[in-house]
PQR file with spaces between the fields and no chain letter, atoms N, CA, C, O and H, PARSE charges and radii, in Angstrom:
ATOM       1  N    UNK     1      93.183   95.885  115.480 -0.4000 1.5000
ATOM       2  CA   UNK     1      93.634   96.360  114.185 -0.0000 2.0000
ATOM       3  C    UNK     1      92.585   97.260  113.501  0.5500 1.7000
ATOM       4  O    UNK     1      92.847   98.337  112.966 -0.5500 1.4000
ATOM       5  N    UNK     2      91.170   96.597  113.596 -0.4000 1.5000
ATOM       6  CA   UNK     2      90.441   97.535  112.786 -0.0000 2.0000
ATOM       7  C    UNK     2      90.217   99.398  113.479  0.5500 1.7000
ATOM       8  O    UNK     2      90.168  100.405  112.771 -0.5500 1.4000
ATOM       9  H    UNK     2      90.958   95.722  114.031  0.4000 1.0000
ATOM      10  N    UNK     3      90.126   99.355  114.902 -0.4000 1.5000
ATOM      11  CA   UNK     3      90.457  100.631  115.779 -0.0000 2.0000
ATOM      12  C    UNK     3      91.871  101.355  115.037  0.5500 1.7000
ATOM      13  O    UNK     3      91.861  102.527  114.658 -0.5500 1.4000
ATOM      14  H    UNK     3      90.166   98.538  115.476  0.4000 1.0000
ATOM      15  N    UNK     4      93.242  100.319  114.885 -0.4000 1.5000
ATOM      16  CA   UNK     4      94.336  101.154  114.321 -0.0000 2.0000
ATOM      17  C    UNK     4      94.067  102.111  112.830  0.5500 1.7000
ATOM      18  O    UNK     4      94.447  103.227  112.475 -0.5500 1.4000
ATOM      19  H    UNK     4      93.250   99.368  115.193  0.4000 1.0000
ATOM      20  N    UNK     5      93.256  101.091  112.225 -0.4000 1.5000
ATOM      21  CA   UNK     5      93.022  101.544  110.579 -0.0000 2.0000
ATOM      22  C    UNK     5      92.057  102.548  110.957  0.5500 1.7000
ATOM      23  O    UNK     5      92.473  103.524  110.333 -0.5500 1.4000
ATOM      24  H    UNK     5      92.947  100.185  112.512  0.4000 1.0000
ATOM      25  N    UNK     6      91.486  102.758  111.308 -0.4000 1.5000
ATOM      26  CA   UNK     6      90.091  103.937  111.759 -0.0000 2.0000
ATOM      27  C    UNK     6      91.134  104.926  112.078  0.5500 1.7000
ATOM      28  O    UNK     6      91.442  105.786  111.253 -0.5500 1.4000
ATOM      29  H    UNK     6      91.149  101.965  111.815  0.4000 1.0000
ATOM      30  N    UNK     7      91.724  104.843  113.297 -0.4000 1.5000
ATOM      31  CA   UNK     7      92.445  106.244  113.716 -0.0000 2.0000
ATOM      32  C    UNK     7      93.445  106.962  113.111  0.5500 1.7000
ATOM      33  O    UNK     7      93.553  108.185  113.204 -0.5500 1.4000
ATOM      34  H    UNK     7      91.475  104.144  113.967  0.4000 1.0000
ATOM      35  N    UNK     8      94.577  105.853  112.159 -0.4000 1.5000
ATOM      36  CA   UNK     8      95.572  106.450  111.862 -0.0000 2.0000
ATOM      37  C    UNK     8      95.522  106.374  109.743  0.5500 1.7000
ATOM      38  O    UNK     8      96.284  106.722  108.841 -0.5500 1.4000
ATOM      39  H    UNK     8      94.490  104.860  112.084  0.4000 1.0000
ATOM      40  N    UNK     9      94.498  105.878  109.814 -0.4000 1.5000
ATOM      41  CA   UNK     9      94.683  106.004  108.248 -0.0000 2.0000
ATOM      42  C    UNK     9      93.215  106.328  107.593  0.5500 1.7000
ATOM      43  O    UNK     9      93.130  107.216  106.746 -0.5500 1.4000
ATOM      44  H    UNK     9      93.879  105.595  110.546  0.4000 1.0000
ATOM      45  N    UNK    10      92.058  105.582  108.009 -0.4000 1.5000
ATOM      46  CA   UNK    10      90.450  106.235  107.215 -0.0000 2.0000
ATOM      47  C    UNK    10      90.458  107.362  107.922  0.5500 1.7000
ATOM      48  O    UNK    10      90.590  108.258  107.088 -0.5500 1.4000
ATOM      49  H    UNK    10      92.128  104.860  108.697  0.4000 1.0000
ATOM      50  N    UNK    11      90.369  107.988  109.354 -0.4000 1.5000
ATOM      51  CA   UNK    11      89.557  108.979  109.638 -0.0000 2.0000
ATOM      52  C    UNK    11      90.878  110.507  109.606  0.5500 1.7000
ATOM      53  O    UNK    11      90.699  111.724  109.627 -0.5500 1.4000
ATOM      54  H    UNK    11      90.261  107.260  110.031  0.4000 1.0000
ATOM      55  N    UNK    12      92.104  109.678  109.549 -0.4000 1.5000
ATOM      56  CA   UNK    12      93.097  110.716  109.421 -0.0000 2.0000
ATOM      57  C    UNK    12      92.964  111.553  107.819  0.5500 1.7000
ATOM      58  O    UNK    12      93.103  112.759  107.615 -0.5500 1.4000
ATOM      59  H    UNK    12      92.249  108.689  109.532  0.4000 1.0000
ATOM      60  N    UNK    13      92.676  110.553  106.897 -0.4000 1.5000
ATOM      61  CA   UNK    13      92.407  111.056  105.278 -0.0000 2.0000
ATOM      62  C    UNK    13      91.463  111.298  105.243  0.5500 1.7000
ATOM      63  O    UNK    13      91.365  111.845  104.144 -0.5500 1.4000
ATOM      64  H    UNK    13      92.563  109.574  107.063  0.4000 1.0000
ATOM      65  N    UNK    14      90.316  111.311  105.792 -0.4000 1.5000
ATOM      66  CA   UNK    14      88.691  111.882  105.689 -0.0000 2.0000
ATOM      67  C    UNK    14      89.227  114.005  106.247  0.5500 1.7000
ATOM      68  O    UNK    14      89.059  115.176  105.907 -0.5500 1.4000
ATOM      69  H    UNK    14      90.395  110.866  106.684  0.4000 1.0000
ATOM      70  N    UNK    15      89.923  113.096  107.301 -0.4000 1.5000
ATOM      71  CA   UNK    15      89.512  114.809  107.940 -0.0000 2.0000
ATOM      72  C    UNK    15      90.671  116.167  106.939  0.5500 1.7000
ATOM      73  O    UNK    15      90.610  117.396  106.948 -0.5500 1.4000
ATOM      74  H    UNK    15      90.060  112.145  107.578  0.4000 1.0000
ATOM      75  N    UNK    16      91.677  115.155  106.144 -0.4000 1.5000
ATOM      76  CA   UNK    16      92.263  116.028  105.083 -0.0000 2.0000
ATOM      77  C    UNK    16      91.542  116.263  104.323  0.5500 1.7000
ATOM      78  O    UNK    16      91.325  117.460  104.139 -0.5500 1.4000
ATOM      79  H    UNK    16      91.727  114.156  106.137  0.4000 1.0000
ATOM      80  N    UNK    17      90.860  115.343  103.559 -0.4000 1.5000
ATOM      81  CA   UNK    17      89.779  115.682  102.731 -0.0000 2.0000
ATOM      82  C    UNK    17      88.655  116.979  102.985  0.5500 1.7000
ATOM      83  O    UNK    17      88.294  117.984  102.371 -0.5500 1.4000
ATOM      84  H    UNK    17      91.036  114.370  103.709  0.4000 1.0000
ATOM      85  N    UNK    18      88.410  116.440  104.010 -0.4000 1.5000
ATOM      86  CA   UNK    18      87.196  117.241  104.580 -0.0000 2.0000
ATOM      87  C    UNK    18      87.625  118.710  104.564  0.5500 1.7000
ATOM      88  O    UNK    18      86.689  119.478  104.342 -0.5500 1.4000
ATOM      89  H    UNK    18      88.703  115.625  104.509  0.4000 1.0000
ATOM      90  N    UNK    19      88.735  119.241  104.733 -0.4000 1.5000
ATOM      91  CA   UNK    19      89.134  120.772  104.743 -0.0000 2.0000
ATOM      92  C    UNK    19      89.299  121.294  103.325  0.5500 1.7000
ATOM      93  O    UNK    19      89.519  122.448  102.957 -0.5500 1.4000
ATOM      94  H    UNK    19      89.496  118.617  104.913  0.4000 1.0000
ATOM      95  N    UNK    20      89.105  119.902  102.434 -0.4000 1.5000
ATOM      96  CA   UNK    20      89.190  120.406  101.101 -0.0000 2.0000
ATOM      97  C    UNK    20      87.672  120.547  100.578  0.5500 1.7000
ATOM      98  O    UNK    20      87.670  120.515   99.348 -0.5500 1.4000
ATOM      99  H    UNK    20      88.926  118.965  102.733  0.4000 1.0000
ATOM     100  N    UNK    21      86.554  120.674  101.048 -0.4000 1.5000
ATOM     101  CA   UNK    21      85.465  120.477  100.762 -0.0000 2.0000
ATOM     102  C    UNK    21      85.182  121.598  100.168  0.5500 1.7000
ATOM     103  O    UNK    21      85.955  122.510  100.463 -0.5500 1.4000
ATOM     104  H    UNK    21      86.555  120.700  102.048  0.4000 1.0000
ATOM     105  N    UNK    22      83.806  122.032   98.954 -0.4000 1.5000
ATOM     106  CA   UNK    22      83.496  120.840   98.407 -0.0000 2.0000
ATOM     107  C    UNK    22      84.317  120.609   97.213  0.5500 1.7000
ATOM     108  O    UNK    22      83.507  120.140   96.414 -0.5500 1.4000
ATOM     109  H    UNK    22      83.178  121.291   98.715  0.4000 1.0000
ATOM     110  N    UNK    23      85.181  120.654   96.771 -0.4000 1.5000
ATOM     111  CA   UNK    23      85.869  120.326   96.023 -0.0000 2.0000
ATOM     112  C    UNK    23      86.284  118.719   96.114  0.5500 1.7000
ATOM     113  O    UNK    23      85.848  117.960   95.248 -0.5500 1.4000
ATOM     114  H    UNK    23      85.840  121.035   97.420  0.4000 1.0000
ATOM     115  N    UNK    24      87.157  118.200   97.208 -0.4000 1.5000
ATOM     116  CA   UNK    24      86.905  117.141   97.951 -0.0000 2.0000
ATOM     117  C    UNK    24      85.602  115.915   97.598  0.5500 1.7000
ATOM     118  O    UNK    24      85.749  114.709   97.400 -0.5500 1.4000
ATOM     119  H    UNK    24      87.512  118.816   97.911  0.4000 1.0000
ATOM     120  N    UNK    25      84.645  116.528   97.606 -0.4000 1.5000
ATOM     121  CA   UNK    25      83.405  115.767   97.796 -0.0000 2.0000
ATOM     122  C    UNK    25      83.136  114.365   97.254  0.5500 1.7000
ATOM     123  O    UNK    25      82.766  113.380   97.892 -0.5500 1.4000
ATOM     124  H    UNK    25      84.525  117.507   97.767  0.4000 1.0000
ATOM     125  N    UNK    26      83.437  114.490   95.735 -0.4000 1.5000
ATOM     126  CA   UNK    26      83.757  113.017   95.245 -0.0000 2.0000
ATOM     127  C    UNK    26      84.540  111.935   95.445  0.5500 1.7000
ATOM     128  O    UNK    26      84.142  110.781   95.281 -0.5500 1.4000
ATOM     129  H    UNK    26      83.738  115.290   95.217  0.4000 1.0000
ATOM     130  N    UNK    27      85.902  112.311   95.877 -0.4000 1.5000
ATOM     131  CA   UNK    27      87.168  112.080   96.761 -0.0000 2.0000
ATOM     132  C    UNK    27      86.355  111.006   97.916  0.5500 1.7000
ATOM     133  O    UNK    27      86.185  109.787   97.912 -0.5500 1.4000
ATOM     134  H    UNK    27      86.225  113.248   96.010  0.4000 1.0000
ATOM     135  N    UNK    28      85.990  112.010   98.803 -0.4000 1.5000
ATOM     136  CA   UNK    28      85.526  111.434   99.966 -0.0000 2.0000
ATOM     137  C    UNK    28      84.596  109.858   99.741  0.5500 1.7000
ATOM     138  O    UNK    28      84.844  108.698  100.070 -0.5500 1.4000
ATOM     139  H    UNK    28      86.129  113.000   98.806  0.4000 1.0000
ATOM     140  N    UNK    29      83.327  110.579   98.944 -0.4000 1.5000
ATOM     141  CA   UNK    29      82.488  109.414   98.685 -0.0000 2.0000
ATOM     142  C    UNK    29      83.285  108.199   98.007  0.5500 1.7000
ATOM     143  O    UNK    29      82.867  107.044   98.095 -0.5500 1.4000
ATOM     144  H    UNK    29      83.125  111.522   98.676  0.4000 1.0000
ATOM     145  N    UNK    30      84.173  108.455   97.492 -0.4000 1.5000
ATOM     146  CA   UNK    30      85.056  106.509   96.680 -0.0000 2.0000
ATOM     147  C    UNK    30      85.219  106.374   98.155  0.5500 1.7000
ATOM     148  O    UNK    30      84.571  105.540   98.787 -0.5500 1.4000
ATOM     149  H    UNK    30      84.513  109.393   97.421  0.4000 1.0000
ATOM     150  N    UNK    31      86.163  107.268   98.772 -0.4000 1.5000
ATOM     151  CA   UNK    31      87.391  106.627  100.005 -0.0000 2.0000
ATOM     152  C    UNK    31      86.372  105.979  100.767  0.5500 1.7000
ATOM     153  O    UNK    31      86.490  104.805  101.116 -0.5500 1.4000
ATOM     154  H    UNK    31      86.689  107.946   98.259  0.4000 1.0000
ATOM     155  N    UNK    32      85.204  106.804  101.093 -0.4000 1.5000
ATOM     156  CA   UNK    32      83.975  105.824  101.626 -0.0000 2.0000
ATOM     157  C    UNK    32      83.769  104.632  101.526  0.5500 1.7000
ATOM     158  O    UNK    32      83.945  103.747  102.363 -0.5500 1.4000
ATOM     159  H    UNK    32      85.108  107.758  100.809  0.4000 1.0000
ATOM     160  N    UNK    33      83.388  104.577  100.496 -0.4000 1.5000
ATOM     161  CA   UNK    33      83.097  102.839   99.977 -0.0000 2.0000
ATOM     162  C    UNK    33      83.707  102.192   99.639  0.5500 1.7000
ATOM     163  O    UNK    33      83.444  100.991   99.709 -0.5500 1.4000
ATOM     164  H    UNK    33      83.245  105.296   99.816  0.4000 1.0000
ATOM     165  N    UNK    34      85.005  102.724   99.018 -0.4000 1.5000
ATOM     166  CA   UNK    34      86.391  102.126   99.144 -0.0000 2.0000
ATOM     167  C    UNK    34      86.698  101.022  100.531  0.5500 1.7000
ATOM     168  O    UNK    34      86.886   99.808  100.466 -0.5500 1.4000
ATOM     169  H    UNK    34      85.219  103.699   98.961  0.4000 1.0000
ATOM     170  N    UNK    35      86.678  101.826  101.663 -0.4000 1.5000
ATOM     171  CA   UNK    35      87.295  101.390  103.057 -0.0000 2.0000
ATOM     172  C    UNK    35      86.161  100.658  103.485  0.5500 1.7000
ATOM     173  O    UNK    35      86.278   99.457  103.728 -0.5500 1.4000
ATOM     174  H    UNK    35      86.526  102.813  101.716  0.4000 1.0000
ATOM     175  N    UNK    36      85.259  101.145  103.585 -0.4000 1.5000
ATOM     176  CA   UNK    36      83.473  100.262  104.066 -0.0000 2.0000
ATOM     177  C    UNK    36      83.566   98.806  102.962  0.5500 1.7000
ATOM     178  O    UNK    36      82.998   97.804  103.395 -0.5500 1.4000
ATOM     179  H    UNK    36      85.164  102.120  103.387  0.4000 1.0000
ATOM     180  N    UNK    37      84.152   98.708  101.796 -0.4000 1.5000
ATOM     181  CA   UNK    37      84.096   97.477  101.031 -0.0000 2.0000
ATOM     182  C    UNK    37      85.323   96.389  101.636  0.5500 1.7000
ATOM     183  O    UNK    37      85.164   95.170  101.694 -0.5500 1.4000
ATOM     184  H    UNK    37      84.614   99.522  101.444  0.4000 1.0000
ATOM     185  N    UNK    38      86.641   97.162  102.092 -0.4000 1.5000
ATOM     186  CA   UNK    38      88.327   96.453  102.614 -0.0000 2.0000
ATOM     187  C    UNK    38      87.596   96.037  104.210  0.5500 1.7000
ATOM     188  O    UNK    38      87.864   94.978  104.779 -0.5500 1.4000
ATOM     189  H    UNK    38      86.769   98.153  102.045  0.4000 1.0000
ATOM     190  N    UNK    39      86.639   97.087  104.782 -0.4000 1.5000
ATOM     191  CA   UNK    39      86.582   96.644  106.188 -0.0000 2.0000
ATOM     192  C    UNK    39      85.731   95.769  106.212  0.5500 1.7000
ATOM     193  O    UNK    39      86.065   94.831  106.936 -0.5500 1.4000
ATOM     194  H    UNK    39      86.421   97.947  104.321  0.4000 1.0000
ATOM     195  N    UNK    40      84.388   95.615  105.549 -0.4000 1.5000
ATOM     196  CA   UNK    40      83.613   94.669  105.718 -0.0000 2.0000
ATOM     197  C    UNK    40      84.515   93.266  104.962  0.5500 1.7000
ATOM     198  O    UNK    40      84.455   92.093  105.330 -0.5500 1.4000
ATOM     199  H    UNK    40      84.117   96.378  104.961  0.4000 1.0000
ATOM     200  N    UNK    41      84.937   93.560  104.370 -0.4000 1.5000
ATOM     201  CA   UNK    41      86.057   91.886  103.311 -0.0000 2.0000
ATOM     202  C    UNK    41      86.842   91.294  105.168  0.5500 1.7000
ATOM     203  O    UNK    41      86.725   90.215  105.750 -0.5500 1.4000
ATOM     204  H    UNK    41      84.986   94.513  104.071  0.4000 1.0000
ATOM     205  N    UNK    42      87.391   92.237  105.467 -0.4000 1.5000
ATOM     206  CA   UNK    42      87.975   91.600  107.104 -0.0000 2.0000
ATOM     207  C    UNK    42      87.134   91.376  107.662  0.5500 1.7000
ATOM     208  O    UNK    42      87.051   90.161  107.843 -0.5500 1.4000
ATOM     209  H    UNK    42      87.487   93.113  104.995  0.4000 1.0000
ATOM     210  N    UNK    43      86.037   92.149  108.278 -0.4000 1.5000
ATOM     211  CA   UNK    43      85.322   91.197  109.237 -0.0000 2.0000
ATOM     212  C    UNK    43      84.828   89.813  108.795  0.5500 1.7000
ATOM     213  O    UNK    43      84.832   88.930  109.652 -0.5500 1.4000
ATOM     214  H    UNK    43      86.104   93.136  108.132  0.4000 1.0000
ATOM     215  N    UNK    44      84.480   89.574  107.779 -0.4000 1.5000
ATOM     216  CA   UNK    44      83.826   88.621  106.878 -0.0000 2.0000
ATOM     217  C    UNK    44      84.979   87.532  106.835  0.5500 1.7000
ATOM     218  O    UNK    44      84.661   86.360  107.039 -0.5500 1.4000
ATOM     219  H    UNK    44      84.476   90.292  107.082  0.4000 1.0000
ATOM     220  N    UNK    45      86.289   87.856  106.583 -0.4000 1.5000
ATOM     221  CA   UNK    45      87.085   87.000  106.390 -0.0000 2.0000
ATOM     222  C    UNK    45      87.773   86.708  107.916  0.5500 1.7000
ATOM     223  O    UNK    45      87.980   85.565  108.325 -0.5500 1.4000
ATOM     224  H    UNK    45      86.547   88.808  106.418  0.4000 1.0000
ATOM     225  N    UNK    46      88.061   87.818  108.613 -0.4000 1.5000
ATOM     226  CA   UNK    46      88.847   87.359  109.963 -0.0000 2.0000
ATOM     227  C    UNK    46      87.527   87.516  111.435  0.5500 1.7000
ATOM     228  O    UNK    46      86.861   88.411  111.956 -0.5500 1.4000
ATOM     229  H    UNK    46      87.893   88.746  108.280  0.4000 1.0000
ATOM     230  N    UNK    47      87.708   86.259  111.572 -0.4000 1.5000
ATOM     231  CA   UNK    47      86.165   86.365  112.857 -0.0000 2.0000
ATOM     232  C    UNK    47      86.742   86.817  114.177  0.5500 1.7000
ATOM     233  O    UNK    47      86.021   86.736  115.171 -0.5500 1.4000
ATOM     234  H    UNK    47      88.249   85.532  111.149  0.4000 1.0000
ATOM     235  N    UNK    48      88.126   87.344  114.301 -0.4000 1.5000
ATOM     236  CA   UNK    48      87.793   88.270  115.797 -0.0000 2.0000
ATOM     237  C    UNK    48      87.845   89.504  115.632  0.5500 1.7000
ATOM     238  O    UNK    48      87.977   90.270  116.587 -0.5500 1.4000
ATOM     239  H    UNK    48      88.712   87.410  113.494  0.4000 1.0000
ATOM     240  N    UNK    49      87.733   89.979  114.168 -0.4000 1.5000
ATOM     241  CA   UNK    49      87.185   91.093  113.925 -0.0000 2.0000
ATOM     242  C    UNK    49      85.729   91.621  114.370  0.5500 1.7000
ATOM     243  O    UNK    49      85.598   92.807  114.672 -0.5500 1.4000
ATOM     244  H    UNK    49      87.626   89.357  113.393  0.4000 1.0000
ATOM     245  N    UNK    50      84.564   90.674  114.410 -0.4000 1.5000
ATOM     246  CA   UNK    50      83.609   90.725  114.622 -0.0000 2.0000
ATOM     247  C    UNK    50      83.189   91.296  116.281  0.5500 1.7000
ATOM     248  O    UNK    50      82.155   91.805  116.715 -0.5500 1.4000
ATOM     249  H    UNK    50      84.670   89.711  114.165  0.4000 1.0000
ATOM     250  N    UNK    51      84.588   90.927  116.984 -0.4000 1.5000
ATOM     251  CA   UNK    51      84.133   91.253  118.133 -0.0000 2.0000
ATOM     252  C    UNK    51      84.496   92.745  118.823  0.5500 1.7000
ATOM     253  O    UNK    51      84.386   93.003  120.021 -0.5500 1.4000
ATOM     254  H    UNK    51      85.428   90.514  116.632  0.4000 1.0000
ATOM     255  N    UNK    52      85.112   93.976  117.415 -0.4000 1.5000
ATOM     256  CA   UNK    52      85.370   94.995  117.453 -0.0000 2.0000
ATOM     257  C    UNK    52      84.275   96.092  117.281  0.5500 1.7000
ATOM     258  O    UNK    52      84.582   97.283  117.326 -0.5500 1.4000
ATOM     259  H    UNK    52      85.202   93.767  116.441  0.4000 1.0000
């Protein structure tokens, strides 16, 4: 699951973002820590996440 969320939803909206740059730029940095705060809450909460 965490491979599905990487391919089809964080790195698919990064790379829209990214063509909007720098305008974009602030955008990017929330969605950043946004998704780095939801992904680390799963590994933390579901342990065969850990082995991704």
């Amino acid at each position: 699951m965490p491979t599905r969320m990487w391919k089809y939803s964080i790195y698919s909206f990064l790379k829209l973002l990214r063509r909007r740059l720098p305008e974009s730029l602030d955008y990017i940095l929330a969605f950043i820590y946004l998704t780095y705060q939801i992904m680390a809450f799963l590994y933390k909460i579901v342990p065969i996440f850990k082995d991704t």
